[in-house]
Each structure stands twice: as structure tokens, then as C-alpha cells.
N, CA, C and O atoms as a printed pandas DataFrame, in Angstrom:
     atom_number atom_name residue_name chain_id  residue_number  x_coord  y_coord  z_coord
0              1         N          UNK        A               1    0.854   -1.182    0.000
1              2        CA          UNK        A               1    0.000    0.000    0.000
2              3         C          UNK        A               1    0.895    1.239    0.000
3              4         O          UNK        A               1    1.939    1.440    0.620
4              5         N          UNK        A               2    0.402    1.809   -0.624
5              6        CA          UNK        A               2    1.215    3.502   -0.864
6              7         C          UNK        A               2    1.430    4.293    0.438
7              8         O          UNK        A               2    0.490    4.402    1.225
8              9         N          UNK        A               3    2.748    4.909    0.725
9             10        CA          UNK        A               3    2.783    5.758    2.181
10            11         C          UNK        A               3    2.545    6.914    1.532
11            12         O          UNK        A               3    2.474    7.074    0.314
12            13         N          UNK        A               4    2.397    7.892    2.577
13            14        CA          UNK        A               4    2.308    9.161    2.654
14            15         C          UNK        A               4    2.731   10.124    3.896
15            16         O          UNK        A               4    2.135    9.982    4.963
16            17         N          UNK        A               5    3.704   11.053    3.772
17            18        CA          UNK        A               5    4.229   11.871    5.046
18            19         C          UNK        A               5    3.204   13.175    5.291
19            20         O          UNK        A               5    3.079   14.178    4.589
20            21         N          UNK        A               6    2.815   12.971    5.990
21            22        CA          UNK        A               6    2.182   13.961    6.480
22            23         C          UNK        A               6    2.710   15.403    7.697
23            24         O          UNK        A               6    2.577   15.200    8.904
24            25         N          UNK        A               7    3.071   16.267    7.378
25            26        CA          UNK        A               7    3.912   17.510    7.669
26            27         C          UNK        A               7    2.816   18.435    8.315
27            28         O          UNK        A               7    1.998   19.133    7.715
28            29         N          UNK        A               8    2.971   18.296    9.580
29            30        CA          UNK        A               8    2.222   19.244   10.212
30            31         C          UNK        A               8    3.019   21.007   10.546
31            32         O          UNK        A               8    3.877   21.422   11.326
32            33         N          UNK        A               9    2.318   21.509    9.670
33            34        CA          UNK        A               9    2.556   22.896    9.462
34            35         C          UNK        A               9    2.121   23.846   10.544
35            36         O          UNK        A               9    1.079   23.734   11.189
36            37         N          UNK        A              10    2.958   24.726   10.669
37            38        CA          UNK        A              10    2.531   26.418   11.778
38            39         C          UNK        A              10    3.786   27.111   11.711
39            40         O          UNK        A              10    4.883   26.582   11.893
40            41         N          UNK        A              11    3.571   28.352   11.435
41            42        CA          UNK        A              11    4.270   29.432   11.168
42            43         C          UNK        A              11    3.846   30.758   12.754
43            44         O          UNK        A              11    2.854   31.391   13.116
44            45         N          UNK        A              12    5.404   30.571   13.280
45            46        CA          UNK        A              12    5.120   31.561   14.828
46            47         C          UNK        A              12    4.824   33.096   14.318
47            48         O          UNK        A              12    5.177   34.020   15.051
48            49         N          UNK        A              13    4.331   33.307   13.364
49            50        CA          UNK        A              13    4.212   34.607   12.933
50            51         C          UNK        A              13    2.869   34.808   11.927
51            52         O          UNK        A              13    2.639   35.674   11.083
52            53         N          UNK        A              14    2.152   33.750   12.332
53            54        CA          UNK        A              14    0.936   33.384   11.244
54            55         C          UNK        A              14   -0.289   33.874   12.224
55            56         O          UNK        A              14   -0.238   33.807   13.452
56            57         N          UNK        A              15   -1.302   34.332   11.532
57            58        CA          UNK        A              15   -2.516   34.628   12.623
58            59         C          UNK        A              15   -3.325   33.888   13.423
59            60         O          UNK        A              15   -4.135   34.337   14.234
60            61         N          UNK        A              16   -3.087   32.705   13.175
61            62        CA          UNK        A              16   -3.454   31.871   14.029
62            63         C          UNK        A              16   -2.734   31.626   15.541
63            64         O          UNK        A              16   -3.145   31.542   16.698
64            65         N          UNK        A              17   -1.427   31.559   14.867
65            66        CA          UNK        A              17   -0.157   31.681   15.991
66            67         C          UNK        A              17   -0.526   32.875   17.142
67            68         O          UNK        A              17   -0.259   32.693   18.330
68            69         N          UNK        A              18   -1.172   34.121   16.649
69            70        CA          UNK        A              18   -0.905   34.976   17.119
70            71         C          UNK        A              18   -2.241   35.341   17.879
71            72         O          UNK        A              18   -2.277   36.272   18.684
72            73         N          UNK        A              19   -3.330   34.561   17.582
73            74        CA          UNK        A              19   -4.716   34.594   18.412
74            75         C          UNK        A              19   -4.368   33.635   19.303
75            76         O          UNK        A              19   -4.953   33.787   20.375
76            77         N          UNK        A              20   -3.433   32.444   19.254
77            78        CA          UNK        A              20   -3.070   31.770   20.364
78            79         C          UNK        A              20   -2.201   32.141   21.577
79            80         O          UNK        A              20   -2.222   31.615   22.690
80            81         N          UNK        A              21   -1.326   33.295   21.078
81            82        CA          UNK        A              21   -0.281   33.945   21.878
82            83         C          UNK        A              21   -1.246   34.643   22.979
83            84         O          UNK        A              21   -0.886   34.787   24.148
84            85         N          UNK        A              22   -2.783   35.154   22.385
85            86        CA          UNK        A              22   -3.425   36.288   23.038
86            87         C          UNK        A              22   -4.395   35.080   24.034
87            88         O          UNK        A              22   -5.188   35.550   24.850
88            89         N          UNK        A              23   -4.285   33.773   23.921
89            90        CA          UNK        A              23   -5.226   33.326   25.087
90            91         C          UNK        A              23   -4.641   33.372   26.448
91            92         O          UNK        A              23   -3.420   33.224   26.413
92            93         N          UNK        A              24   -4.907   33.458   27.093
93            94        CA          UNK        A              24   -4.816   33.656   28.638
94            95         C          UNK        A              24   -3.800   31.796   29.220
95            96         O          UNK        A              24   -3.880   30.638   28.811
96            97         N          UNK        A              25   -3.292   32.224   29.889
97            98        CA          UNK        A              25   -2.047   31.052   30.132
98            99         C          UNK        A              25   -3.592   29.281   30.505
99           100         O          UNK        A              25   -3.478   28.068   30.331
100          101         N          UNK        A              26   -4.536   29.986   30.928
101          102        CA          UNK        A              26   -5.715   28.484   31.453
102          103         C          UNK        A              26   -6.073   28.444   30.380
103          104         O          UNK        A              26   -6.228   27.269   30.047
104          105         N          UNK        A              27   -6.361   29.293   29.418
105          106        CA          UNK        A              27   -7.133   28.756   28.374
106          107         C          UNK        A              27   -6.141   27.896   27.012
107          108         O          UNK        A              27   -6.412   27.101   26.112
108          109         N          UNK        A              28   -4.973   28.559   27.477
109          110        CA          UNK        A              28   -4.186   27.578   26.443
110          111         C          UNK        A              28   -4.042   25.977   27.198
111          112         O          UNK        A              28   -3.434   24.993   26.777
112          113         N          UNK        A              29   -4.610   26.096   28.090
113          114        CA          UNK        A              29   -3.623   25.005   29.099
114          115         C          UNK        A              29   -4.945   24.104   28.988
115          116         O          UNK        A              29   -4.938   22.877   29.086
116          117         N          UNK        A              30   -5.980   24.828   28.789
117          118        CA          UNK        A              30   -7.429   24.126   28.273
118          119         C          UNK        A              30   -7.717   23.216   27.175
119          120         O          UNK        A              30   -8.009   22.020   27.156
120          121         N          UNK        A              31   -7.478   24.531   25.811
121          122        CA          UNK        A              31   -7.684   23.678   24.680
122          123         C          UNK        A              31   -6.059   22.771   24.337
123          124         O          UNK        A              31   -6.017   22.016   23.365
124          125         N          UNK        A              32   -4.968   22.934   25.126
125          126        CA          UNK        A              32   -3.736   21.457   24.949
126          127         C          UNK        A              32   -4.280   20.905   25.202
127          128         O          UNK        A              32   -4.734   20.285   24.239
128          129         N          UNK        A              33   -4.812   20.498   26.439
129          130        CA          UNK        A              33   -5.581   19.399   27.080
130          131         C          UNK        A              33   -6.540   18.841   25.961
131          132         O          UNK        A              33   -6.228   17.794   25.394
132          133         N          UNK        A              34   -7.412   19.343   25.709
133          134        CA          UNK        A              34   -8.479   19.131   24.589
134          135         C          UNK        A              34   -8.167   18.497   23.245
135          136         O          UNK        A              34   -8.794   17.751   22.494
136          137         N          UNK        A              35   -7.119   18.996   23.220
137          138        CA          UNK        A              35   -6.325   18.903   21.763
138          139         C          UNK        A              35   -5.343   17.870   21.686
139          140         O          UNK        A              35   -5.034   17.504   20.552
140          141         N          UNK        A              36   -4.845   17.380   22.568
141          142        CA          UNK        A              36   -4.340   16.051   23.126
142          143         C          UNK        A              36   -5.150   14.940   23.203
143          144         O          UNK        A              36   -5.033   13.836   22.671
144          145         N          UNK        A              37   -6.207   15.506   24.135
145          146        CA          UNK        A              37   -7.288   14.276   24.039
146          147         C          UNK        A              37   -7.487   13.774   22.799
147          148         O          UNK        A              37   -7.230   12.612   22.485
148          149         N          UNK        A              38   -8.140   14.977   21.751
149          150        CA          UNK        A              38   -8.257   14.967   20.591
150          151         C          UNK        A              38   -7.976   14.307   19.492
151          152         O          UNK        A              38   -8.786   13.845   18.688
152          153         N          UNK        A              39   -6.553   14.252   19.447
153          154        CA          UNK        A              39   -5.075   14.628   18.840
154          155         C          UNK        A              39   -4.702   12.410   19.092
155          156         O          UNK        A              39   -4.308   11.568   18.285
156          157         N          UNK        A              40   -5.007   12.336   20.240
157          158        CA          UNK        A              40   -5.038   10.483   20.739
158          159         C          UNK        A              40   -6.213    9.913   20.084
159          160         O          UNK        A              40   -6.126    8.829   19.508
160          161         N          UNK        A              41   -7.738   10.830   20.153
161          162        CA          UNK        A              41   -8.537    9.980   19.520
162          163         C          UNK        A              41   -8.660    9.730   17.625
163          164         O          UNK        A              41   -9.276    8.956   16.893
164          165         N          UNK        A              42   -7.854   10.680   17.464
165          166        CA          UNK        A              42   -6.958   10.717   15.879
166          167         C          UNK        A              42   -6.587    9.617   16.152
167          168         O          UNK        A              42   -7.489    8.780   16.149
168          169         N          UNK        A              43   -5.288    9.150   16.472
169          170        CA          UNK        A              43   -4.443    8.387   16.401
170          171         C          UNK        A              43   -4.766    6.941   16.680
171          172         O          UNK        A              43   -4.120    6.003   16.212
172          173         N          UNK        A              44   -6.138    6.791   17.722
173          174        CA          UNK        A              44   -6.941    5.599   17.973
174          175         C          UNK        A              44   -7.465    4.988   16.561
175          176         O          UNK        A              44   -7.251    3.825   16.219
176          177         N          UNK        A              45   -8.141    5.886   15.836
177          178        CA          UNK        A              45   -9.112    6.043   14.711
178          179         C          UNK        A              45   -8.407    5.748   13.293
179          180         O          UNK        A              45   -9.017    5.347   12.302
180          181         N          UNK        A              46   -6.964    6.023   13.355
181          182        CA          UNK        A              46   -5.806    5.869   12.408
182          183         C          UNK        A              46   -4.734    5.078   12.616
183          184         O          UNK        A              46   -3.639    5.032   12.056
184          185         N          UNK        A              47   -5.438    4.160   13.938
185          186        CA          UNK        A              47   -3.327    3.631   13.768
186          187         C          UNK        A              47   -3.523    2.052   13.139
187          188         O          UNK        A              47   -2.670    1.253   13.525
188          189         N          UNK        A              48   -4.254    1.686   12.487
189          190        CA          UNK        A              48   -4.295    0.375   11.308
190          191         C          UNK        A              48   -2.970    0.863   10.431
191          192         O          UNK        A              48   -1.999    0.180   10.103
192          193         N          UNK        A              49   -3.232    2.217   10.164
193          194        CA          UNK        A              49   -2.363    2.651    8.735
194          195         C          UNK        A              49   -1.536    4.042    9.179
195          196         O          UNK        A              49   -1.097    4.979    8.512
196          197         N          UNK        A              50   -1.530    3.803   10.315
197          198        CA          UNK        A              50    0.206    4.776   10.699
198          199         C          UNK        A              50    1.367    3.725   10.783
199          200         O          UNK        A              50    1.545    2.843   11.623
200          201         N          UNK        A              51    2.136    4.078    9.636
201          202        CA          UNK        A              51    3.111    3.449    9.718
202          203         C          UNK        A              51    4.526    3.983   10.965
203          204         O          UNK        A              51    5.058    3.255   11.803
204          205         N          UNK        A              52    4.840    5.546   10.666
205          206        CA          UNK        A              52    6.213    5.673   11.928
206          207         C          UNK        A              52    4.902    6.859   12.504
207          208         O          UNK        A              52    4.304    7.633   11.757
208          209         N          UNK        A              53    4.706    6.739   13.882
209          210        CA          UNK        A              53    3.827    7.338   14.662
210          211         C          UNK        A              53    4.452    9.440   14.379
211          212         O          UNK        A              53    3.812   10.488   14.467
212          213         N          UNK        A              54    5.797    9.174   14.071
213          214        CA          UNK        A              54    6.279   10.768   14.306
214          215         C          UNK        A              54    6.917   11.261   15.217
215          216         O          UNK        A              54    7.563   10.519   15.958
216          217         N          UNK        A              55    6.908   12.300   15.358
217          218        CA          UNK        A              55    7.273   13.486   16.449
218          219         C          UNK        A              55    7.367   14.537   16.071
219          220         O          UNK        A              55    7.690   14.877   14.934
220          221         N          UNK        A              56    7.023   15.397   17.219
221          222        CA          UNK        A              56    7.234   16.737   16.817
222          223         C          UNK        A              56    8.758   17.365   16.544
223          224         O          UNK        A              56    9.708   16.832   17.118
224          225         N          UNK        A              57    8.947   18.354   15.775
225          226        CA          UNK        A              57   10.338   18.480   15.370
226          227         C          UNK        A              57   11.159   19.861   15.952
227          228         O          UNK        A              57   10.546   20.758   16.531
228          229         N          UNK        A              58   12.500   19.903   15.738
229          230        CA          UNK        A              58   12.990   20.911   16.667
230          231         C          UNK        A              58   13.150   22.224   15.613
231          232         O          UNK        A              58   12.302   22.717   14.869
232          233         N          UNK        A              59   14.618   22.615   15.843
233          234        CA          UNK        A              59   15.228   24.024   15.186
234          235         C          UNK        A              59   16.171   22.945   13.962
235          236         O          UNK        A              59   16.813   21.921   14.197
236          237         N          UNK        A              60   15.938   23.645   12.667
237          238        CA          UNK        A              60   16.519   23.105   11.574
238          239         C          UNK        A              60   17.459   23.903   10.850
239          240         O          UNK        A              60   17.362   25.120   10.692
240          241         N          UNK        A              61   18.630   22.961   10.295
241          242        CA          UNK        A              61   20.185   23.360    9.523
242          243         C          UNK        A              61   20.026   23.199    8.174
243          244         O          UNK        A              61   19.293   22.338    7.690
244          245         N          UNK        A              62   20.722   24.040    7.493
245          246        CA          UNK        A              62   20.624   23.912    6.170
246          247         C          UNK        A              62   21.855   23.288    5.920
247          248         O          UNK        A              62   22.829   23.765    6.502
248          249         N          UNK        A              63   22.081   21.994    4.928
249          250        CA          UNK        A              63   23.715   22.087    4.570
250          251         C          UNK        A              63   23.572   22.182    3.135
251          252         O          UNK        A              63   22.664   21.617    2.526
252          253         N          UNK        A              64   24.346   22.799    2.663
253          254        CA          UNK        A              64   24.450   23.207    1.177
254          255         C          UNK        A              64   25.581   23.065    0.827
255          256         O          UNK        A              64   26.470   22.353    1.294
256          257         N          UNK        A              65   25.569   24.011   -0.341
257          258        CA          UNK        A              65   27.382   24.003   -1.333
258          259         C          UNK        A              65   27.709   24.851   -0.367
259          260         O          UNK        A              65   28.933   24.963   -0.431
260          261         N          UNK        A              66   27.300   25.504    0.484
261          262        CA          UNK        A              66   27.722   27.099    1.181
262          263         C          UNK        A              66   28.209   26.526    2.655
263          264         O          UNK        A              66   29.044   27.161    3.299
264          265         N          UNK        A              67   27.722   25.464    3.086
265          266        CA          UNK        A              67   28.417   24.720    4.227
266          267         C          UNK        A              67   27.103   24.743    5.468
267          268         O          UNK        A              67   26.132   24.476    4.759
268          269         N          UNK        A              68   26.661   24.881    6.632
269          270        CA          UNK        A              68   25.712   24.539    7.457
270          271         C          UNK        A              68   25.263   25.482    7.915
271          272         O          UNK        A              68   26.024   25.873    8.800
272          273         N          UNK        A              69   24.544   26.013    7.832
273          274        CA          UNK        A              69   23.863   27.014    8.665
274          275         C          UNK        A              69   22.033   26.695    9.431
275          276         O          UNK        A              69   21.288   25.771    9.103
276          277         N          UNK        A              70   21.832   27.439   10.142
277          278        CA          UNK        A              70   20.361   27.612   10.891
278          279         C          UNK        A              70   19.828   28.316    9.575
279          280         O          UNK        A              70   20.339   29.114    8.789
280          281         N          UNK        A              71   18.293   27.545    9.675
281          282        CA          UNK        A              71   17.202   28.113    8.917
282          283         C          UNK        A              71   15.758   27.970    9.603
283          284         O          UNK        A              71   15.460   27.409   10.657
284          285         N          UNK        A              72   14.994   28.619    8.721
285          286        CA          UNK        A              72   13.534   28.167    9.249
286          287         C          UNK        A              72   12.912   27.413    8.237
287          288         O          UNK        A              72   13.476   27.177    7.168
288          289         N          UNK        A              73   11.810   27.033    8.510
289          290        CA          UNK        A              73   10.441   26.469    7.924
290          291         C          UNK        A              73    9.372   26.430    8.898
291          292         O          UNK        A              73    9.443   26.976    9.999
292          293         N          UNK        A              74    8.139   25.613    8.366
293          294        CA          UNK        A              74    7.079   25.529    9.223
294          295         C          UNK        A              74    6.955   24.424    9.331
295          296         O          UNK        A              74    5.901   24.115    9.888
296          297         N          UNK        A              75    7.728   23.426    8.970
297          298        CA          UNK        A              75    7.190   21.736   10.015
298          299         C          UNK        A              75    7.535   22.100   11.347
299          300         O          UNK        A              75    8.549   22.510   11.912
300          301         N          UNK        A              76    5.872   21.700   11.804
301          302        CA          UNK        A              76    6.447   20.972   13.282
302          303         C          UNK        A              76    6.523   20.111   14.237
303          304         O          UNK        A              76    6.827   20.082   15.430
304          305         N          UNK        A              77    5.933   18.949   12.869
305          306        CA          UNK        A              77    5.897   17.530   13.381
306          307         C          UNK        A              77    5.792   17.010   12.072
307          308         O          UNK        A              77    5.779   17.711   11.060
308          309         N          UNK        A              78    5.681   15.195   12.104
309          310        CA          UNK        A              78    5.588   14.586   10.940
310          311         C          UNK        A              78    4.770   13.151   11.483
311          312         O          UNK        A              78    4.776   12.832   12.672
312          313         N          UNK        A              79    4.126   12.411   10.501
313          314        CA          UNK        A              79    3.523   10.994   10.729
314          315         C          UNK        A              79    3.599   10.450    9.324
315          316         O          UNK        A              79    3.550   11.068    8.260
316          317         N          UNK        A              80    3.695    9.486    9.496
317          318        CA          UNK        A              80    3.709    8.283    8.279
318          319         C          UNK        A              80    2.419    7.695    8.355
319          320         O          UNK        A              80    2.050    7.039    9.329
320          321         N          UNK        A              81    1.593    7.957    7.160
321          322        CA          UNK        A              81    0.605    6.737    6.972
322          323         C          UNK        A              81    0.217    6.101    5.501
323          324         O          UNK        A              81    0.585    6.777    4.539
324          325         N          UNK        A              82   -0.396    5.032    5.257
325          326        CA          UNK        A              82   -0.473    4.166    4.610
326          327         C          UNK        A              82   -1.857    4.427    3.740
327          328         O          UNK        A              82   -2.918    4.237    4.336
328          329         N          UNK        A              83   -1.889    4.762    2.654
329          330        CA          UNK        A              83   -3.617    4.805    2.097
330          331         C          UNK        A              83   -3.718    4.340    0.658
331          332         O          UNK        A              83   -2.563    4.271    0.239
332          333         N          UNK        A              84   -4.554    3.999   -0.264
333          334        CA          UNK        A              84   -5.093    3.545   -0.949
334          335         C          UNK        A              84   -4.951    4.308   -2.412
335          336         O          UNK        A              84   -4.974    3.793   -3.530
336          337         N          UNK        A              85   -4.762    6.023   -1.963
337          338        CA          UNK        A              85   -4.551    7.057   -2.608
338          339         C          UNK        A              85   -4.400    7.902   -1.985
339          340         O          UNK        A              85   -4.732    7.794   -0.804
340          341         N          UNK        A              86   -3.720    9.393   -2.555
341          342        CA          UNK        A              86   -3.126   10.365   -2.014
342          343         C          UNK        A              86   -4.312   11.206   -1.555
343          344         O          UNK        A              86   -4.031   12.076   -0.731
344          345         N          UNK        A              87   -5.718   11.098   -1.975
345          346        CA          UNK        A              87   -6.645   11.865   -1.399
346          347         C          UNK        A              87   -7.641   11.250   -0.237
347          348         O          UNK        A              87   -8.294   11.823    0.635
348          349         N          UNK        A              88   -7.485    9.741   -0.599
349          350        CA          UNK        A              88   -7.567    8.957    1.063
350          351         C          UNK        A              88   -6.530    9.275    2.057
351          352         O          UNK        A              88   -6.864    9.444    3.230
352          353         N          UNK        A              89   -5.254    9.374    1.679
353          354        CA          UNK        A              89   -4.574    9.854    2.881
354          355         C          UNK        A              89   -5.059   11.084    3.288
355          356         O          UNK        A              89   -5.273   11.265    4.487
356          357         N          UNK        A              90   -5.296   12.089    2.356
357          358        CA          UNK        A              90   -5.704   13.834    2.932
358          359         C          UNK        A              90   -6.579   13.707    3.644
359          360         O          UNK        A              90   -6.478   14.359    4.684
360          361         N          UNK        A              91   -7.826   12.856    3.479
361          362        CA          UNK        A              91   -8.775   12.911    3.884
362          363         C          UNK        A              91   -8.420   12.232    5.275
363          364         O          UNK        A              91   -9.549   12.217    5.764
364          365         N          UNK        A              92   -7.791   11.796    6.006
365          366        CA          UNK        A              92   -7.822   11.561    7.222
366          367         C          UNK        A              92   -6.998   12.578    7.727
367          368         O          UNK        A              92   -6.523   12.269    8.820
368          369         N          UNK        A              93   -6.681   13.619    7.338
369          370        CA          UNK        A              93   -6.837   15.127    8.107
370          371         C          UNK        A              93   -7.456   16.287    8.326
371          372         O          UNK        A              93   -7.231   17.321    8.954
372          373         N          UNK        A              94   -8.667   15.650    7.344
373          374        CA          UNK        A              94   -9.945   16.691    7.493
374          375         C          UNK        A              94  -10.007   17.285    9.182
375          376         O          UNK        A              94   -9.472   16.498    9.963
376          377         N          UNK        A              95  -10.389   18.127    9.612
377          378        CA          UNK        A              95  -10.884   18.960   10.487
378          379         C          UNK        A              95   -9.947   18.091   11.902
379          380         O          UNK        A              95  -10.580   17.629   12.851
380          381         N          UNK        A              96   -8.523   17.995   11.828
381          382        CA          UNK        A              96   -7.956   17.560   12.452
382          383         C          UNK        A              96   -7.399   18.831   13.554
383          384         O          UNK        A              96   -7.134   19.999   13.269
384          385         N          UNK        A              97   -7.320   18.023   15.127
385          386        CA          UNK        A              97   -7.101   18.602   16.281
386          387         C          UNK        A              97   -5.980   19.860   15.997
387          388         O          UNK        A              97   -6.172   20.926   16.582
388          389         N          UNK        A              98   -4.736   19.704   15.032
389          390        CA          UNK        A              98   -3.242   20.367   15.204
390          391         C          UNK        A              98   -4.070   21.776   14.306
391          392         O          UNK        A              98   -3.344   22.740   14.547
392          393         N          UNK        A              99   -4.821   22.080   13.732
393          394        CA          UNK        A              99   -5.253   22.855   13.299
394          395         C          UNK        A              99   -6.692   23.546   13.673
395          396         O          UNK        A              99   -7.103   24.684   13.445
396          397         N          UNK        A             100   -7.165   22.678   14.186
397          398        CA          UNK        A             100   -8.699   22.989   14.523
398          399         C          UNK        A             100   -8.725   23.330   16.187
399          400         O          UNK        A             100   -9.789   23.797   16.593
400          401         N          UNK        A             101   -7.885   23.180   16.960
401          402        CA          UNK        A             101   -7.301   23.204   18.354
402          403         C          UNK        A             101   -6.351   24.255   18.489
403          404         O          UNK        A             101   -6.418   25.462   18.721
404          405         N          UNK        A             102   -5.355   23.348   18.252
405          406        CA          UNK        A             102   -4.002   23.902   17.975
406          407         C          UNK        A             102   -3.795   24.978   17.266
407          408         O          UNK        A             102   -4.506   25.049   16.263
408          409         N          UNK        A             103   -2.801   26.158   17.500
409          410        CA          UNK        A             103   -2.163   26.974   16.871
410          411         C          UNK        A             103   -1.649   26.312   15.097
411          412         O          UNK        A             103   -1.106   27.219   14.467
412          413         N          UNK        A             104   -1.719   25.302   14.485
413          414        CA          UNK        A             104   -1.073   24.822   13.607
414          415         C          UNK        A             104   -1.880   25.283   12.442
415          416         O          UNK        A             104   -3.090   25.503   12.496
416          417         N          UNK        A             105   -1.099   25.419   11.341
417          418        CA          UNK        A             105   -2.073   26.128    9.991
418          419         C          UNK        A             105   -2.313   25.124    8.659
419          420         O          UNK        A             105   -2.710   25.387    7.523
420          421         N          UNK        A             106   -1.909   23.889    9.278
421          422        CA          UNK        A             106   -2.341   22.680    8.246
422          423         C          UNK        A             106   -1.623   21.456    8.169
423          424         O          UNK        A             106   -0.511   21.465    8.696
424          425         N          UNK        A             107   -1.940   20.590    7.725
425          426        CA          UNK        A             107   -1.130   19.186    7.567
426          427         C          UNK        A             107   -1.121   19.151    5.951
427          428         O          UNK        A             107   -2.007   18.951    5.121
428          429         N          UNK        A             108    0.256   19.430    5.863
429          430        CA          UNK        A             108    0.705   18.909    4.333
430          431         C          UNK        A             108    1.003   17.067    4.088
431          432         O          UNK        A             108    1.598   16.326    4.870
432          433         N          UNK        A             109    0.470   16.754    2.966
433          434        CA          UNK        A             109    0.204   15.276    2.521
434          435         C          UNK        A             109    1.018   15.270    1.662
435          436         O          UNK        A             109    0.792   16.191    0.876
436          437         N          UNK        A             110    2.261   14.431    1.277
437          438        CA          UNK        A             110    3.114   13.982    0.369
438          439         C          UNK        A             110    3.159   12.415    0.001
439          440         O          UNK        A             110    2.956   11.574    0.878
440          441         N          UNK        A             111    3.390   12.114   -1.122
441          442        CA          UNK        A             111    3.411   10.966   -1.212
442          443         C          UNK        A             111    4.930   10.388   -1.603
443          444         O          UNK        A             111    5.738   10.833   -2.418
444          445         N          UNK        A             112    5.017    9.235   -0.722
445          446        CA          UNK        A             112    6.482    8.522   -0.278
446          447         C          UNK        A             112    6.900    7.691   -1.671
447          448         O          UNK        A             112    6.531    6.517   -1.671
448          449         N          UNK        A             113    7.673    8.181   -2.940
449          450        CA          UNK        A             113    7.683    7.281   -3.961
450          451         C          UNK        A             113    8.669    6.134   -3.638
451          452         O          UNK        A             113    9.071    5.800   -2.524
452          453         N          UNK        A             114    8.968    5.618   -4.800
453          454        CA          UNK        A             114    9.914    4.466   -5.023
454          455         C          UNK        A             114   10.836    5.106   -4.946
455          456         O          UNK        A             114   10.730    6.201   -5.496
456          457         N          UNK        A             115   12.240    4.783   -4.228
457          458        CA          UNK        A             115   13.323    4.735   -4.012
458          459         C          UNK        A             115   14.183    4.670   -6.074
459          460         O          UNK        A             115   14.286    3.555   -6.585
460          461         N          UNK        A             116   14.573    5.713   -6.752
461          462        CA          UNK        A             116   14.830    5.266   -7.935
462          463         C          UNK        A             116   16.439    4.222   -8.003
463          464         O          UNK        A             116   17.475    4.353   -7.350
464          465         N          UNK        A             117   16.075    3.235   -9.048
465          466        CA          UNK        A             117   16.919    2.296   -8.500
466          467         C          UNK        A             117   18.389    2.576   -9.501
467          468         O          UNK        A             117   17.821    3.074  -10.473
468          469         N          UNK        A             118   19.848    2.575   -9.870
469          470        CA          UNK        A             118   20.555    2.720  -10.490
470          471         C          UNK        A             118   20.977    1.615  -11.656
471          472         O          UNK        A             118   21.394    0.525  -11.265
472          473         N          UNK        A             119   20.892    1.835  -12.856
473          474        CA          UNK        A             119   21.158    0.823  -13.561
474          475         C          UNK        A             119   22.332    0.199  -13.648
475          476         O          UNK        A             119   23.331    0.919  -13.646
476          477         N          UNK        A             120   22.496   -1.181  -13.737
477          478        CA          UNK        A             120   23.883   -1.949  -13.490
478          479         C          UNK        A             120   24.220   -1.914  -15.174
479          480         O          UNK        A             120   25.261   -2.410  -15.606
């Protein structure tokens, strides 16, 4: 069955980010809670076809021709899952907790190809 990485997106400078900055320290401490709960009953509902469960991710390096440096992006987590097609995988992030809870501004869906192989 076909994988798919799923890239949970949020940008600390996005408006969502920034209506979350303005909740009051209980009410963030509210909807985590909520969003955790949430966020597990996802993962109850999906784990036939989560293949690597994830984690959330840290501060990221660039290495280039130019040598290593600090950069940004907006992942800030990742999960592996397994679907049928690339719009069956999307679709099990419809109206999901990291966005609908959470400060997060979307789950990007990629699909995991074949490894290309080198000719002998």
C-alpha cells in the first residue's frame, strides 16, 4: 500500500499563531488538554495505517554548497501513513485537532515514492 508523510505545518508569525499567543495562560492550558485528548482519539481512529507514529520536530540546519547554517520552515511535526490514494490519505486530516485546536495552519500530505533504482 502507498505511504504518505504527512507535515504538520505552523508558522510563529501566522494569525493563528498569534490569536493563540493572546489566550490567557488556562485557556491555552485548556484547549492542549483538549487537543491532546483529541489529537489520541486521531491516532486511535488511524493507527491500522500509521506506519512511523512521528514526532514533533525541533530548530533546523541547512547544509548546502555554502556549508551549514540555521534556517527556518514551518514543520512541526511529521507521521507516516499508509492509504489507498493520495486523497484517502488527505482525507484523514480533514478537520484535524493540530489545526482545529491547535495553533497549527495545516497538515501537508506527500506521497512517499519508489526509491529510484541505479542501472547496473
Amino acid at each position: 500500500m502507498p505511504r504518505f508523510l504527512a507535515l504538520y505545518m505552523g508558522s510563529g508569525d501566522s494569525e493563528v499563531q498569534q490569536a493563540w499567543e493572546r489566550l490567557s495562560d488556562m485557556e491555552k492550558a485548556e484547549r492542549s488538554q483538549r487537543a491532546m485528548k483529541e489529537w489520541g482519539d486521531w491516532v486511535e481512529r488511524h493507527s491500522h495505517v500509521i506506519v512511523d507514529m512521528g514526532a514533533p520536530l525541533g530548530k533546523t540546519l541547512l547544509a548546502s554548497p555554502e556549508g551549514v547554517s540555521p534556517t527556518r520552515n514551518a514543520i512541526t511535526a511529521y507521521v507516516i501513513v499508509e492509504a489507498a490514494t493520495h486523497d484517502e490519505a488527505a482525507q484523514m486530516f480533514r478537520n484535524h485537532p493540530h489545526f482545529t485546536i491547535f495553533p497549527g495552519t495545516g497538515v501537508e500530505i506527500l506521497q512517499c515514492l519508489p526509491m529510484p533504482t541505479i542501472p547496473e
